[in-house]
C-alpha positions, 0 to 999 in steps of 0.5 A: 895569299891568307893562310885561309887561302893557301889551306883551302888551296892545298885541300883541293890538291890534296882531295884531287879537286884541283882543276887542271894539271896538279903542280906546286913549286917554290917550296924548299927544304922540309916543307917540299918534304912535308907536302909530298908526304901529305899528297901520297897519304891523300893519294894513296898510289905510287907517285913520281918525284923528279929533283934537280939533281942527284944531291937534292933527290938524297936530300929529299929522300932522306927529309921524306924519311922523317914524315913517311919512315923508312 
């Protein structure tokens, strides 16, 4: 997938116009941080993220703090 491509494809996710069920996976780290940052300030409502474990949700809780503040 292009640059281009994924941009496009993120846009959609992000503006709610993506057909079907919503579901990105295979992101790790900051980035999974980053992306969900993005999707709740699109979205503007409460959100619900499942990690693996207790230590990945800290992990994440902790990277989202970097996007989203305290």
């Amino acid at each position: 997938m292009t640059d281009l491509a994924l941009r496009e494809k993120l846009g959609q996710f992000l503006r709610g116009n993506w057909p079907g069920g919503k579901r990105i996976q295979g992101i790790q780290c900051g980035a999974r941080a980053f992306l969900l940052a993005l999707t709740a300030a699109a979205a503007q409502r409460p959100m619900l993220v499942i990690a693996p474990s207790a230590n990945q949700a800290e992990r994440l809780f902790d990277d989202l703090g970097v996007f989203l503040g305290e």
